[in-house]
OpenMM code with the backbone's topology and positions (N, CA, C; nanometers):
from openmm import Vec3, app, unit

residues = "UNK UNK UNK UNK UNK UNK UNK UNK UNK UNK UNK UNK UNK UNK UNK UNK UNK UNK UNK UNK UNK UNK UNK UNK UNK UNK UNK UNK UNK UNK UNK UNK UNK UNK UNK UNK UNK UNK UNK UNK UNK UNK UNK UNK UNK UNK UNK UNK UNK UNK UNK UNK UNK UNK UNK UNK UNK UNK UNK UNK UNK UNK UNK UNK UNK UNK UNK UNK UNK UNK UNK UNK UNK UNK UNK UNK UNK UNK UNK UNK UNK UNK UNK UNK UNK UNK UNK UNK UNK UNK UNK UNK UNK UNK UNK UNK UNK UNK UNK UNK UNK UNK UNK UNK UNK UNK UNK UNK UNK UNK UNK UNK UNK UNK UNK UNK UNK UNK UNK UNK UNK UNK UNK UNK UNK UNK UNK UNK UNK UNK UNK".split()
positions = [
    Vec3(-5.2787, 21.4313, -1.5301),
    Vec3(-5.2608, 21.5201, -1.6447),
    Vec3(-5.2178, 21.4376, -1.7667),
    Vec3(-5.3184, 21.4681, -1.9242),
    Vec3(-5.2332, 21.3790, -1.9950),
    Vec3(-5.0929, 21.3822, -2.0330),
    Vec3(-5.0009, 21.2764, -2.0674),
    Vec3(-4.8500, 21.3124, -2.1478),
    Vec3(-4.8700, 21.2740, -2.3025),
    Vec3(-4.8372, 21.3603, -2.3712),
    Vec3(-4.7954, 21.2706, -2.5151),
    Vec3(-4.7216, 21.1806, -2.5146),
    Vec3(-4.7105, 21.1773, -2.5942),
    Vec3(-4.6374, 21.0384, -2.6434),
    Vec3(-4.5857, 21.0746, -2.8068),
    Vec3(-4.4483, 21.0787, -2.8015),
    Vec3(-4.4055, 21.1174, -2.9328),
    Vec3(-4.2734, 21.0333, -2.9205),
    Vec3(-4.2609, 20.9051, -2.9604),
    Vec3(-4.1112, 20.8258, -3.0167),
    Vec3(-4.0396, 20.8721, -3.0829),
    Vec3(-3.9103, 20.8841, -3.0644),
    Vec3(-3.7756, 20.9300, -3.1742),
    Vec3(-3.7539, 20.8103, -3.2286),
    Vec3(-3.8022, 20.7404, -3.2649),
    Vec3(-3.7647, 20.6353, -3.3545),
    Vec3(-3.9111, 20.6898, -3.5023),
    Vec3(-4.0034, 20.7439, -3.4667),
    Vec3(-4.0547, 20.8187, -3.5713),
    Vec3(-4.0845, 20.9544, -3.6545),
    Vec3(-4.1225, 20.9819, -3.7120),
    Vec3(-4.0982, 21.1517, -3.7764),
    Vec3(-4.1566, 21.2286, -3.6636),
    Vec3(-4.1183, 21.3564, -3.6385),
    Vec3(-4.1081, 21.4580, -3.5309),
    Vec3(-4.2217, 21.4803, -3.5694),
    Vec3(-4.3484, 21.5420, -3.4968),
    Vec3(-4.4715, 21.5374, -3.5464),
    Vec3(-4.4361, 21.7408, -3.5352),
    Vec3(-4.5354, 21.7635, -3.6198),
    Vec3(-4.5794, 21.9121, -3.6276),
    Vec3(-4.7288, 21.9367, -3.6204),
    Vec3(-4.7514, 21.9872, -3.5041),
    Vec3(-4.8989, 22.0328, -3.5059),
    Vec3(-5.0400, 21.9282, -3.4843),
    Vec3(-4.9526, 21.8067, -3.4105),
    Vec3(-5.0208, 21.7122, -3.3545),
    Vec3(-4.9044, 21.6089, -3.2527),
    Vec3(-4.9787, 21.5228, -3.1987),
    Vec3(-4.9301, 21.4156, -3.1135),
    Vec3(-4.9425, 21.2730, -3.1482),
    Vec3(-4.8241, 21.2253, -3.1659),
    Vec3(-4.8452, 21.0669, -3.1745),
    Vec3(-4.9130, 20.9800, -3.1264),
    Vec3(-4.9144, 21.0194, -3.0243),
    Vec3(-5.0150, 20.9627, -2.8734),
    Vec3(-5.0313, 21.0377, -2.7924),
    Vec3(-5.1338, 21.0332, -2.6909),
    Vec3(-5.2033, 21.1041, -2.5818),
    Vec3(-5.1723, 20.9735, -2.4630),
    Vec3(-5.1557, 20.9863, -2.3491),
    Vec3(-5.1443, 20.9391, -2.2121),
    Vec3(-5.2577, 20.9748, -2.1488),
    Vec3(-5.3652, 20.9149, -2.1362),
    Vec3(-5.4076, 20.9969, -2.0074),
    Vec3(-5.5360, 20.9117, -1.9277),
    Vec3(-5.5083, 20.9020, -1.7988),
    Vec3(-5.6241, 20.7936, -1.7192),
    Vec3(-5.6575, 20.6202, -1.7835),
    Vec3(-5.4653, 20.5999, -1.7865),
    Vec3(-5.4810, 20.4453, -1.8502),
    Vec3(-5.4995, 20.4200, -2.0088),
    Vec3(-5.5515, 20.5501, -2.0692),
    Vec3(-5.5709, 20.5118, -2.2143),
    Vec3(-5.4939, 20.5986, -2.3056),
    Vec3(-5.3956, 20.5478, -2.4065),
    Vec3(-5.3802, 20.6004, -2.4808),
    Vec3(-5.4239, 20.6117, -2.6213),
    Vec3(-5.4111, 20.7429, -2.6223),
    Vec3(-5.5506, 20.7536, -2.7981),
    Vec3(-5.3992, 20.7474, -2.8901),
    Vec3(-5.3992, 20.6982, -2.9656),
    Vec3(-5.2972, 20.6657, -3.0937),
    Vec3(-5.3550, 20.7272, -3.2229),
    Vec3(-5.2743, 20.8755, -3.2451),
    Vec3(-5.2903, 20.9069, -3.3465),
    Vec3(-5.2836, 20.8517, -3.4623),
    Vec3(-5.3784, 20.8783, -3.5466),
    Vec3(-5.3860, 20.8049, -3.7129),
    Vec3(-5.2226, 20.9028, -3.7296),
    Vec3(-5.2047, 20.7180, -3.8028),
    Vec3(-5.0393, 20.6930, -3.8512),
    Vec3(-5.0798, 20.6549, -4.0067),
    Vec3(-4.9952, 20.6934, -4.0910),
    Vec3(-4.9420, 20.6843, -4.2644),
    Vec3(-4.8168, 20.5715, -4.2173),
    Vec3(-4.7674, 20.5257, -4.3465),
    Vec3(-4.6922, 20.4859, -4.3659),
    Vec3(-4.5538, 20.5541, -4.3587),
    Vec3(-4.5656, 20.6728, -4.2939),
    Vec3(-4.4199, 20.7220, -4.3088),
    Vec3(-4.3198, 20.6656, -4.2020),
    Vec3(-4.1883, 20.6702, -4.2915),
    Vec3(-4.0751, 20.6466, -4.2327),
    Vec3(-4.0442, 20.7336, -4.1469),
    Vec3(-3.8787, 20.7331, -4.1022),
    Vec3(-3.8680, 20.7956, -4.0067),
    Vec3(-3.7969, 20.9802, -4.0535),
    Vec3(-3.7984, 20.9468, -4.1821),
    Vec3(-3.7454, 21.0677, -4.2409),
    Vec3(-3.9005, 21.1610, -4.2977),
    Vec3(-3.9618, 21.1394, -4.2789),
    Vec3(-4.0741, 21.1539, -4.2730),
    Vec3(-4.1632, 21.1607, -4.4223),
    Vec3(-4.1465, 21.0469, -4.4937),
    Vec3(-4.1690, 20.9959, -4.6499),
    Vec3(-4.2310, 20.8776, -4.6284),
    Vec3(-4.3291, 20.8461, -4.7161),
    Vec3(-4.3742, 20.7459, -4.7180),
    Vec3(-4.3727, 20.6551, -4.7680),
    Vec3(-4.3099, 20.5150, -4.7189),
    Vec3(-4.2517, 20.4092, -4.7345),
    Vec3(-4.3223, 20.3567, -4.9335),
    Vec3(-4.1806, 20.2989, -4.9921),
    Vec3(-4.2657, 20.2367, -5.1097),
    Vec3(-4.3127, 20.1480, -5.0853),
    Vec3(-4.4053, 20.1064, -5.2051),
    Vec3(-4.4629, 19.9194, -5.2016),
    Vec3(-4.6242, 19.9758, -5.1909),
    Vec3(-4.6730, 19.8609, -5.2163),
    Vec3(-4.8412, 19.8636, -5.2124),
    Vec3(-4.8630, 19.9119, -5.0545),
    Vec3(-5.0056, 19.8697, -5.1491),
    Vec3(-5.0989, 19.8567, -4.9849),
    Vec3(-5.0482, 19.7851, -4.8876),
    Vec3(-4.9719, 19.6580, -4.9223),
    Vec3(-4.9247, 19.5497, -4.7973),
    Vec3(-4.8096, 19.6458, -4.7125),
    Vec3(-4.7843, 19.7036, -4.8154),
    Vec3(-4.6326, 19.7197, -4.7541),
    Vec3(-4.6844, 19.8919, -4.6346),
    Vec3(-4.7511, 19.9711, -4.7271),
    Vec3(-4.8007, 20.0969, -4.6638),
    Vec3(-4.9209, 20.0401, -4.5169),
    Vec3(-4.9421, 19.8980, -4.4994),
    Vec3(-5.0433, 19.8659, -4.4053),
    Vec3(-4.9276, 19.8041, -4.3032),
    Vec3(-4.8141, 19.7624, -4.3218),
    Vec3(-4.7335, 19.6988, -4.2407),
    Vec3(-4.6393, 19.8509, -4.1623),
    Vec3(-4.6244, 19.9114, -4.2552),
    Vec3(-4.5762, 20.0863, -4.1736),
    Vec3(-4.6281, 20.1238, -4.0922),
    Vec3(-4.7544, 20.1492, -4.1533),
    Vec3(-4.8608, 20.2324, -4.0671),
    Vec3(-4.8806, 20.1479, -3.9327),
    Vec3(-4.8932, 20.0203, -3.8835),
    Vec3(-4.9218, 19.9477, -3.8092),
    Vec3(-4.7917, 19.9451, -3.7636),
    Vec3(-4.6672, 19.9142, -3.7581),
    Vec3(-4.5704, 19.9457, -3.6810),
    Vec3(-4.5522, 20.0658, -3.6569),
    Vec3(-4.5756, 20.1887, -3.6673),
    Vec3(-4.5804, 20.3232, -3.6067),
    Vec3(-4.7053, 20.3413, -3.5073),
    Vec3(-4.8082, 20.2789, -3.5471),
    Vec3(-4.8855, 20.2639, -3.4040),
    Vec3(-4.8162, 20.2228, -3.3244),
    Vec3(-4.7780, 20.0992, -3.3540),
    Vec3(-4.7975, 20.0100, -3.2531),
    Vec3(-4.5748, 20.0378, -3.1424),
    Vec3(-4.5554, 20.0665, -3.2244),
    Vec3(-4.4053, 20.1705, -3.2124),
    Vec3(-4.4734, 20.3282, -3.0942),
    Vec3(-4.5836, 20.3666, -3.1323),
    Vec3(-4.6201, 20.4882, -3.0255),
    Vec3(-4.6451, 20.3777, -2.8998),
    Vec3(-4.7280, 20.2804, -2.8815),
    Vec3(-4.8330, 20.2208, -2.7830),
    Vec3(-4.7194, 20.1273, -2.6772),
    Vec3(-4.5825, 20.1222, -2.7665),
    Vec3(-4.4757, 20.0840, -2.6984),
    Vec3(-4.4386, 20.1966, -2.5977),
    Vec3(-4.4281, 20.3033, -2.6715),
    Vec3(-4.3737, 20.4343, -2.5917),
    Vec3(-4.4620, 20.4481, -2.4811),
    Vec3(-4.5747, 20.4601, -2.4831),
    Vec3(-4.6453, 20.4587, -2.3763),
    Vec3(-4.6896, 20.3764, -2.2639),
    Vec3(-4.6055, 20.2354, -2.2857),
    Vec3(-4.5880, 20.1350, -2.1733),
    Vec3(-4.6914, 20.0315, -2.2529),
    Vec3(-4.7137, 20.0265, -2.3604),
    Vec3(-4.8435, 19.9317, -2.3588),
    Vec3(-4.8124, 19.8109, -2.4656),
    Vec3(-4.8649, 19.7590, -2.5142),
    Vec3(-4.8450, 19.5827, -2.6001),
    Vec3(-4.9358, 19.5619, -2.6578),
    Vec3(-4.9323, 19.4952, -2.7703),
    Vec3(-5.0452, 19.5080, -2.8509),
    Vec3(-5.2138, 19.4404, -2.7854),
    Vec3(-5.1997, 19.3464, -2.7610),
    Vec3(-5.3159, 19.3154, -2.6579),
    Vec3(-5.3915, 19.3889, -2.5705),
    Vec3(-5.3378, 19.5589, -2.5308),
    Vec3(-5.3900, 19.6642, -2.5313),
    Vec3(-5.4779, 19.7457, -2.5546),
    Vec3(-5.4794, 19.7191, -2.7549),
    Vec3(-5.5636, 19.7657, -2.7907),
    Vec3(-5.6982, 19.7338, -2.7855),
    Vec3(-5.7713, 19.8438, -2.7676),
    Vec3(-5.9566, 19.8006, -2.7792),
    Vec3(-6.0273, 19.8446, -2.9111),
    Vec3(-5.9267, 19.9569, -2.9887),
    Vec3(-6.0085, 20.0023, -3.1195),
    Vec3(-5.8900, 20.0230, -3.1708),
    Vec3(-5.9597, 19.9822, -3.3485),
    Vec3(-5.8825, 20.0519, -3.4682),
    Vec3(-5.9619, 20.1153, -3.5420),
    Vec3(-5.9352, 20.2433, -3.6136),
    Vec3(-6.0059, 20.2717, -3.7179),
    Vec3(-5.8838, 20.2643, -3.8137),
    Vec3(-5.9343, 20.2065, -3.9646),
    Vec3(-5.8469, 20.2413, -4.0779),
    Vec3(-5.8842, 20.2987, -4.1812),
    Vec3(-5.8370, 20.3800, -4.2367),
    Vec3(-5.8972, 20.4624, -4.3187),
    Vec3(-5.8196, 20.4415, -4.4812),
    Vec3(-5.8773, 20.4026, -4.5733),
    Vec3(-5.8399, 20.3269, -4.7235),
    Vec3(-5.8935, 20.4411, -4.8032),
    Vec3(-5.7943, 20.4552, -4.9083),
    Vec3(-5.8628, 20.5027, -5.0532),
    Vec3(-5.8506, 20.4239, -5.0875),
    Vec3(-5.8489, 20.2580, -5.0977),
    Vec3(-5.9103, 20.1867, -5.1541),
    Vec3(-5.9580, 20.0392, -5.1011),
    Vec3(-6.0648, 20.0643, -5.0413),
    Vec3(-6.1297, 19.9131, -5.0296),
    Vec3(-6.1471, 19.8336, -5.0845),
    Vec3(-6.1522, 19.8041, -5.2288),
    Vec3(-6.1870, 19.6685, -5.3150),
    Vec3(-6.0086, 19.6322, -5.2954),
    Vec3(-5.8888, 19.7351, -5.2787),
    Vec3(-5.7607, 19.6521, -5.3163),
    Vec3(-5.7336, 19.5855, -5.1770),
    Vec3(-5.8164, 19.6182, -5.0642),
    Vec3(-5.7564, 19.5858, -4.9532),
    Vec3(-5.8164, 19.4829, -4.9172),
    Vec3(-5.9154, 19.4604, -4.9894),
    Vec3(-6.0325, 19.3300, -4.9442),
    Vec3(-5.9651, 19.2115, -5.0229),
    Vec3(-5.9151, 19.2673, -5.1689),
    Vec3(-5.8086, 19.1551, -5.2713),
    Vec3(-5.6868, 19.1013, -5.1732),
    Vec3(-5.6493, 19.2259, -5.0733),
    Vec3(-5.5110, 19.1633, -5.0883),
    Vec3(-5.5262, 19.1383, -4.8971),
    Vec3(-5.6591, 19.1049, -4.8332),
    Vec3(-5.6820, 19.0900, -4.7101),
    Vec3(-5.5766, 18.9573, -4.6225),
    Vec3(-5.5987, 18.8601, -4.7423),
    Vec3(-5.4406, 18.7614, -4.6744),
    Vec3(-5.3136, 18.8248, -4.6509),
    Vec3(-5.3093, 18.8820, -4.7261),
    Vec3(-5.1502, 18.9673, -4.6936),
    Vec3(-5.1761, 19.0572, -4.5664),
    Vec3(-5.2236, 19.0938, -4.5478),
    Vec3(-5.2522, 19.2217, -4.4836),
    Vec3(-5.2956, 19.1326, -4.3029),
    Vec3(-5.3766, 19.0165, -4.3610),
    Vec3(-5.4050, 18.9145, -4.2489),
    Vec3(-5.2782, 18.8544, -4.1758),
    Vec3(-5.1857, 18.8480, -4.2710),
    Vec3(-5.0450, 18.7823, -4.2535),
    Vec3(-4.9875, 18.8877, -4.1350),
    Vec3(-5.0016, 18.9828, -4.2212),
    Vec3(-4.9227, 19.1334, -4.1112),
    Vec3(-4.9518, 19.1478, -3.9986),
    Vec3(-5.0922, 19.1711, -4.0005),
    Vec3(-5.1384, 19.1841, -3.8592),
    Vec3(-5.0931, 19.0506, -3.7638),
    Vec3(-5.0877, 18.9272, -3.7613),
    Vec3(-5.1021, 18.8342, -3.7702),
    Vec3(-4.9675, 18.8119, -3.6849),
    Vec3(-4.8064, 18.8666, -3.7729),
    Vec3(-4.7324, 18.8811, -3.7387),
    Vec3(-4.6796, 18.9879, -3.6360),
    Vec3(-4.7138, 19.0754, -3.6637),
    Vec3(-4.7101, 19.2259, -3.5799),
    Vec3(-4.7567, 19.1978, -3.4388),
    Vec3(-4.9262, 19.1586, -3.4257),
    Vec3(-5.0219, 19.1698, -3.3148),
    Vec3(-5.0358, 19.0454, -3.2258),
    Vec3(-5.0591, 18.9393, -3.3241),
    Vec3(-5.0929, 18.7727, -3.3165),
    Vec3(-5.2224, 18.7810, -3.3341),
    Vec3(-5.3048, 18.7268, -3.2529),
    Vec3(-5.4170, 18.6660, -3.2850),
    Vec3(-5.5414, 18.7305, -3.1770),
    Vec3(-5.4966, 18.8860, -3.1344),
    Vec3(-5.5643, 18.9535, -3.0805),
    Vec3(-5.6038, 19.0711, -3.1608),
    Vec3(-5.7677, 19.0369, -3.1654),
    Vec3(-5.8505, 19.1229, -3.2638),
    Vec3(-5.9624, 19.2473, -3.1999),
    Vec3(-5.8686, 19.3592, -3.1662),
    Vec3(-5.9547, 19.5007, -3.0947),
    Vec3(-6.1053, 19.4915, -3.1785),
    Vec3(-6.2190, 19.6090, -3.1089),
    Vec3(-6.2797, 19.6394, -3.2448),
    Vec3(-6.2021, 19.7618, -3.3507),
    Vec3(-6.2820, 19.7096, -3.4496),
    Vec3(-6.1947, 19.7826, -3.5815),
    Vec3(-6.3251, 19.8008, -3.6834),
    Vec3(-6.2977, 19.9476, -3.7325),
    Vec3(-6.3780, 19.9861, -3.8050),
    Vec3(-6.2954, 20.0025, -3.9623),
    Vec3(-6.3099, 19.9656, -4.0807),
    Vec3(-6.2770, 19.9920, -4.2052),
    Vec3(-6.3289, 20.1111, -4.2875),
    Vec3(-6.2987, 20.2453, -4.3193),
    Vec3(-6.3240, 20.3585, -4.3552),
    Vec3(-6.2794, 20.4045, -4.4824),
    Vec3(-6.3679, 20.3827, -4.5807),
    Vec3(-6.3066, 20.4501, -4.7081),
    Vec3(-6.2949, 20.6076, -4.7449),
    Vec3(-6.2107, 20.5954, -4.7939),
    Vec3(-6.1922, 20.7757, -4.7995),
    Vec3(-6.1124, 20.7996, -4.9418),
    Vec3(-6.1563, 20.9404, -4.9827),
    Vec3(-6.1241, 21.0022, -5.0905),
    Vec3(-5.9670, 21.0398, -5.1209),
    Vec3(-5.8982, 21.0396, -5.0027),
    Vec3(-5.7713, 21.0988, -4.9951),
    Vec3(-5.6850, 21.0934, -4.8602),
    Vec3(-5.6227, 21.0953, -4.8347),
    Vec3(-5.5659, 21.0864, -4.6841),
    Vec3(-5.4276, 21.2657, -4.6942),
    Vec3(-5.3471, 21.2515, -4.5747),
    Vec3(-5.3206, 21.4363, -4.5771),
    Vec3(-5.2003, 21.4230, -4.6532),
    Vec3(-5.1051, 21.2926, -4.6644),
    Vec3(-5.0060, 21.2424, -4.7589),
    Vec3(-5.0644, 21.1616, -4.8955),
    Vec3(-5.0445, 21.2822, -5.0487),
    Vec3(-5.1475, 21.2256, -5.1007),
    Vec3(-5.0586, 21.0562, -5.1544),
    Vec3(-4.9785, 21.0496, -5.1060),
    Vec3(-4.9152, 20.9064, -5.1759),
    Vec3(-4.9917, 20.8007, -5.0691),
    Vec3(-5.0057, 20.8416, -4.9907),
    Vec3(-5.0948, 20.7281, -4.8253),
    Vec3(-5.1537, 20.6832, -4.8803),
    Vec3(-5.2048, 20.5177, -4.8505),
    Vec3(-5.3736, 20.4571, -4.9372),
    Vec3(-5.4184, 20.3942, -4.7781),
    Vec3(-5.3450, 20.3779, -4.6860),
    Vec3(-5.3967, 20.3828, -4.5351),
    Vec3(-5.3206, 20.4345, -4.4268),
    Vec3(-5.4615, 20.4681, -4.3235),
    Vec3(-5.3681, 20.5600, -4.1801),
    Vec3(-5.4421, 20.4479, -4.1072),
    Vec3(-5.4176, 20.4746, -4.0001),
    Vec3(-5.4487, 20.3709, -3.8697),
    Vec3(-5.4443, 20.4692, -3.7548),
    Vec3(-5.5886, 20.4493, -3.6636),
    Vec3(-5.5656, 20.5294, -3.5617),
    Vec3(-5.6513, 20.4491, -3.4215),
    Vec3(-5.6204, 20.4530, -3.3329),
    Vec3(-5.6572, 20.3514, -3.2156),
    Vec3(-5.6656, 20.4252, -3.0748),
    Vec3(-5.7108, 20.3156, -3.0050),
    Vec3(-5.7161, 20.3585, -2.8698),
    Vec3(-5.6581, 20.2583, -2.7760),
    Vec3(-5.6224, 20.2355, -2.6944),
    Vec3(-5.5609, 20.1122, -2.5979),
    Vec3(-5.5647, 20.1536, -2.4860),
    Vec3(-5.6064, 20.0649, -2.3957),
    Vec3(-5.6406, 20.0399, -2.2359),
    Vec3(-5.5020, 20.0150, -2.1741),
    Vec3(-5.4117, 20.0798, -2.1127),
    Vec3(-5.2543, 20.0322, -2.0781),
    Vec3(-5.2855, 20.0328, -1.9108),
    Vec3(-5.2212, 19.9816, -1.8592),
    Vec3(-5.1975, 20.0237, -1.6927),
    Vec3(-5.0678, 19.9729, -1.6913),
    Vec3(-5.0013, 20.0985, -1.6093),
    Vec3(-4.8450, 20.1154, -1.6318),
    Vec3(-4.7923, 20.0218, -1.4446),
    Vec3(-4.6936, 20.0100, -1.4525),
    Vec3(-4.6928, 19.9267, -1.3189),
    Vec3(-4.6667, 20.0476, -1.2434),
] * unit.nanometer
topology = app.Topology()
chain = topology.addChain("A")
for resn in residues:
    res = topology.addResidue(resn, chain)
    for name in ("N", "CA", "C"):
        topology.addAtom(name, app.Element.getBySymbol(name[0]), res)
Protein backbone atom coordinates (compact mmCIF):
# COMPACT_ATOMS: atom_id res chain seq x y z
CA UNK A 1 0.00 0.00 0.00
CA UNK A 2 1.47 3.40 -0.79
CA UNK A 3 2.66 5.79 2.41
CA UNK A 4 3.19 9.47 1.96
CA UNK A 5 5.72 11.00 2.86
CA UNK A 6 5.28 14.41 4.46
CA UNK A 7 8.57 15.82 6.70
CA UNK A 8 8.01 18.22 9.66
CA UNK A 9 10.96 19.86 8.93
CA UNK A 10 8.77 21.32 5.84
CA UNK A 11 5.43 23.35 5.34
CA UNK A 12 2.36 21.08 6.26
CA UNK A 13 1.08 20.36 2.84
CA UNK A 14 -2.77 21.05 2.08
CA UNK A 15 -4.41 19.13 -0.52
CA UNK A 16 -1.42 17.23 -1.73
CA UNK A 17 1.62 14.99 -0.64
CA UNK A 18 5.20 15.64 -0.43
CA UNK A 19 5.97 12.26 -1.44
CA UNK A 20 4.29 9.03 -2.33
CA UNK A 21 5.97 5.53 -1.06
CA UNK A 22 5.02 2.92 -2.99
CA UNK A 23 6.71 -0.49 -4.61
CA UNK A 24 10.37 0.98 -4.02
CA UNK A 25 9.62 4.31 -5.71
CA UNK A 26 9.03 7.40 -4.43
CA UNK A 27 7.31 10.12 -6.66
CA UNK A 28 8.55 13.57 -5.08
CA UNK A 29 6.19 16.14 -5.34
CA UNK A 30 7.11 19.41 -7.30
CA UNK A 31 8.70 21.55 -4.47
CA UNK A 32 8.96 25.79 -4.58
CA UNK A 33 11.28 27.30 -2.69
CA UNK A 34 9.30 27.52 0.37
CA UNK A 35 10.51 27.60 3.77
CA UNK A 36 9.30 25.99 6.51
CA UNK A 37 6.79 28.68 7.46
CA UNK A 38 5.49 28.21 4.33
CA UNK A 39 6.96 31.56 2.28
CA UNK A 40 9.17 31.61 -0.19
CA UNK A 41 12.67 31.92 0.51
CA UNK A 42 14.39 35.45 -0.79
CA UNK A 43 17.28 35.71 -3.32
CA UNK A 44 17.32 34.86 -7.05
CA UNK A 45 17.01 32.02 -8.96
CA UNK A 46 20.27 30.50 -7.22
CA UNK A 47 18.98 30.88 -4.09
CA UNK A 48 15.01 29.75 -4.98
CA UNK A 49 16.94 26.55 -6.97
CA UNK A 50 19.00 25.65 -3.80
CA UNK A 51 15.37 25.55 -1.62
CA UNK A 52 13.53 23.88 -3.89
CA UNK A 53 16.24 21.11 -4.20
CA UNK A 54 16.73 20.74 -0.51
CA UNK A 55 12.97 20.16 0.07
CA UNK A 56 13.12 17.42 -2.43
CA UNK A 57 15.74 16.06 -1.54
CA UNK A 58 14.68 16.71 2.54
CA UNK A 59 11.22 14.50 1.36
CA UNK A 60 13.56 11.52 -0.43
CA UNK A 61 15.39 11.52 3.03
CA UNK A 62 12.05 10.89 4.73
CA UNK A 63 11.42 8.14 2.70
CA UNK A 64 14.69 6.18 3.34
CA UNK A 65 16.37 7.26 0.16
CA UNK A 66 19.85 9.44 -0.91
CA UNK A 67 20.34 11.34 -3.56
CA UNK A 68 21.86 8.72 -5.92
CA UNK A 69 18.29 7.46 -5.86
CA UNK A 70 17.07 9.59 -8.05
CA UNK A 71 16.19 8.53 -11.74
CA UNK A 72 14.15 11.78 -12.83
CA UNK A 73 13.87 15.49 -12.43
CA UNK A 74 11.55 17.70 -13.95
CA UNK A 75 12.10 21.56 -13.37
CA UNK A 76 9.86 23.86 -14.17
CA UNK A 77 11.32 27.86 -14.81
CA UNK A 78 9.58 31.08 -15.62
CA UNK A 79 12.65 31.80 -16.74
CA UNK A 80 15.05 29.93 -18.89
CA UNK A 81 17.42 32.45 -20.47
CA UNK A 82 18.17 33.51 -16.40
CA UNK A 83 18.80 29.97 -15.54
CA UNK A 84 20.95 29.10 -18.50
CA UNK A 85 23.02 32.74 -17.40
CA UNK A 86 23.33 31.71 -14.07
CA UNK A 87 23.79 27.59 -14.86
CA UNK A 88 27.37 27.70 -12.88
CA UNK A 89 25.73 28.69 -9.88
CA UNK A 90 23.05 26.52 -10.00
CA UNK A 91 25.86 23.73 -11.28
CA UNK A 92 27.66 24.61 -8.01
CA UNK A 93 24.34 23.68 -6.02
CA UNK A 94 23.52 20.73 -7.39
CA UNK A 95 27.02 19.81 -7.28
CA UNK A 96 27.06 20.44 -3.59
CA UNK A 97 23.66 19.10 -2.53
CA UNK A 98 23.76 15.75 -4.93
CA UNK A 99 27.60 15.42 -6.13
CA UNK A 100 28.21 14.26 -9.30
CA UNK A 101 25.15 12.05 -9.83
CA UNK A 102 23.10 13.19 -12.82
CA UNK A 103 19.19 11.46 -12.90
CA UNK A 104 17.39 12.17 -16.22
CA UNK A 105 16.12 15.70 -16.06
CA UNK A 106 13.88 17.50 -18.11
CA UNK A 107 13.99 21.62 -18.14
CA UNK A 108 10.31 23.12 -18.49
CA UNK A 109 9.46 26.62 -19.09
CA UNK A 110 6.40 27.92 -17.79
CA UNK A 111 4.28 31.01 -17.58
CA UNK A 112 3.79 31.00 -13.83
CA UNK A 113 4.17 28.49 -11.09
CA UNK A 114 1.02 28.21 -8.02
CA UNK A 115 3.39 30.66 -5.71
CA UNK A 116 3.40 33.61 -7.94
CA UNK A 117 6.88 34.77 -6.32
CA UNK A 118 8.37 30.86 -7.39
CA UNK A 119 10.69 31.14 -10.70
CA UNK A 120 11.35 27.16 -10.01
CA UNK A 121 9.60 23.87 -8.62
CA UNK A 122 11.34 20.58 -8.86
CA UNK A 123 9.58 17.38 -9.00
CA UNK A 124 11.19 13.73 -9.25
CA UNK A 125 11.00 10.24 -8.94
CA UNK A 126 13.63 7.88 -7.09
CA UNK A 127 14.20 4.15 -7.04
CA UNK A 128 14.79 3.57 -2.95
CA UNK A 129 14.91 -0.02 -1.45
CA UNK A 130 14.48 0.29 2.20
CA UNK A 131 16.53 -2.44 4.20
Amino acid sequence: MPQLVNPRELAPPVGFAHGVFADNVVYLGGQTALNAEGRIVDGDIVAQFRRALENVLTTLTAAGGVPTDLVSLTIYLTDIDEYQRRGRDIGAVWKELVGAWYPAMAGIGVTQLWQREAVVEIQGIAVVTRP
